[in-house]
C-alpha positions in Angstrom: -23.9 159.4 95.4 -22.7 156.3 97.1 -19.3 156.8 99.5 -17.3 153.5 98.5 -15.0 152.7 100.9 -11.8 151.0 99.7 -9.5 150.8 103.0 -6.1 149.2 102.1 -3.0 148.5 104.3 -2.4 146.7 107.9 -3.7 148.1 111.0 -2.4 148.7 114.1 -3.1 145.4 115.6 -1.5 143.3 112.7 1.2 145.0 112.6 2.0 144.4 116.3 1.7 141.1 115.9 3.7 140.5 113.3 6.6 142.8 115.4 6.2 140.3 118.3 6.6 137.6 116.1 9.8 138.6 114.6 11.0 139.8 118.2 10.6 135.9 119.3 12.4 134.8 116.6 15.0 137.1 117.4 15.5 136.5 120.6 15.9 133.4 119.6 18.2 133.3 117.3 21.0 135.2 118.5 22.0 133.1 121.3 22.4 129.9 118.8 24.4 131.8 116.6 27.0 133.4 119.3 27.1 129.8 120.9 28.2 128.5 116.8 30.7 131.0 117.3 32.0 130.6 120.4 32.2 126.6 119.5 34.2 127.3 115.9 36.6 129.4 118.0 37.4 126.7 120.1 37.8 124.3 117.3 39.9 126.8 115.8 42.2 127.8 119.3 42.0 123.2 119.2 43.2 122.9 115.7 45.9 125.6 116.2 46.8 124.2 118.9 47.8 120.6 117.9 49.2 122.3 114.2 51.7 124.0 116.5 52.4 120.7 118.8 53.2 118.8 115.5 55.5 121.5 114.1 57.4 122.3 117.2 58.2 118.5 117.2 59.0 118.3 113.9 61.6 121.0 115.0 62.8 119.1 118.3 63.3 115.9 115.8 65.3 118.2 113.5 67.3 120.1 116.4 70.9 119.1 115.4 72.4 122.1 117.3 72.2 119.6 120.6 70.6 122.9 122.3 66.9 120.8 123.4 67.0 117.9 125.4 65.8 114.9 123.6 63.8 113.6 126.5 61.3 116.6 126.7 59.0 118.2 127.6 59.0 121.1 125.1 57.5 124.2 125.7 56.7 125.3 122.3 55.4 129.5 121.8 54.1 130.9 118.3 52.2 134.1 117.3 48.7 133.2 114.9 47.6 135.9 113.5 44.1 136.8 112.4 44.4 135.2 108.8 45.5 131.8 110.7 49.5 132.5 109.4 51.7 131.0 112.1 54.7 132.9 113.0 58.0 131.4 114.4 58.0 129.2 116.5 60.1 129.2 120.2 61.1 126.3 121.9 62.5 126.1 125.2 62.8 122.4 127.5 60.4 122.2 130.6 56.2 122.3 130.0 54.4 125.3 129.5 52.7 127.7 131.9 50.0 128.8 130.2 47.3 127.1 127.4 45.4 129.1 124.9 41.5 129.3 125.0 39.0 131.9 123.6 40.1 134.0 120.7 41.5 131.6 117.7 44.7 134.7 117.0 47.4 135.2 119.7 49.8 133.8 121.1 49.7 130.7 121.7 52.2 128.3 124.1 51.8 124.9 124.2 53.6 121.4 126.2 55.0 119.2 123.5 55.4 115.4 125.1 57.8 113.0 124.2 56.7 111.2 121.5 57.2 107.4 120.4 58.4 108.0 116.8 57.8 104.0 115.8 54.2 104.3 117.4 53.4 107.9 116.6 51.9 108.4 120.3 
C-alpha cells in the first residue's frame, strides 16, 4: 500500500512572515492616522474659533444696551459642546487671556478686534 501524503495548511515560517508583514504595516499606520486626527481637531478648535469671533461681533454691532464699548477689543467666551452646538455667548471689553487649542469641545474665549464694517476687515 502506498502512504499518500496530502499536507495542507501554512507552516510555521509563512505564517511568521506574513505576522511581520502586517506588524509593518501597522506600525505604520497608526501614526498617520492619529496625526489626521490631531490635524481635523485643530481645524475644528480653527473653525470654532472664527464662528464664535463672527457671532460675538454680530452681537457688539447689535449691543443697544450701550453696556460694550464700541471701540473694542471684545473678549468674547462660549461653551461648544461635543455635537459642535454653541452655547451662549459672554462678552466683556478688553482682549482675552486665554486661546483655545487641542480638543475641538470646551470652552472656548476668544479677542474680537475692531472691525471696519465698509471693508469687512
Amino acid at each position: 500500500m502506498k502512504k499518500v501524503n496530502n499536507k495542507k495548511g501554512f507552516t510555521l515560517a509563512e505564517l511568521l512572515v506574513v505576522l511581520a508583514i502586517m506588524a509593518i504595516l501597522v506600525a505604520i499606520a497608526v501614526p498617520l492616522f492619529t496625526g489626521a486626527i490631531g490635524d481635523a481637531n485643530e481645524k475644528v478648535v480653527a473653525a470654532n474659533k472664527r464662528a464664535l469671533k463672527s457671532a460675538a461681533l454680530i452681537q457688539v454691532m447689535n449691543d443697544t444696551s450701550g453696556t460694550l464699548s464700541k471701540e473694542g477689543p471684545w473678549n468674547a467666551t462660549c461653551e461648544i459642546a461635543a455635537d459642535g452646538t454653541m452655547g451662549e455667548i459672554t462678552i466683556k471689553d478688553g482682549a482675552a487671556t486665554a486661546e483655545k487649542s487641542g480638543n475641538p469641545a470646551g470652552e472656548y474665549v476668544v479677542t474680537v478686534e475692531k472691525v471696519d464694517i465698509k471693508t469687512g476687515s
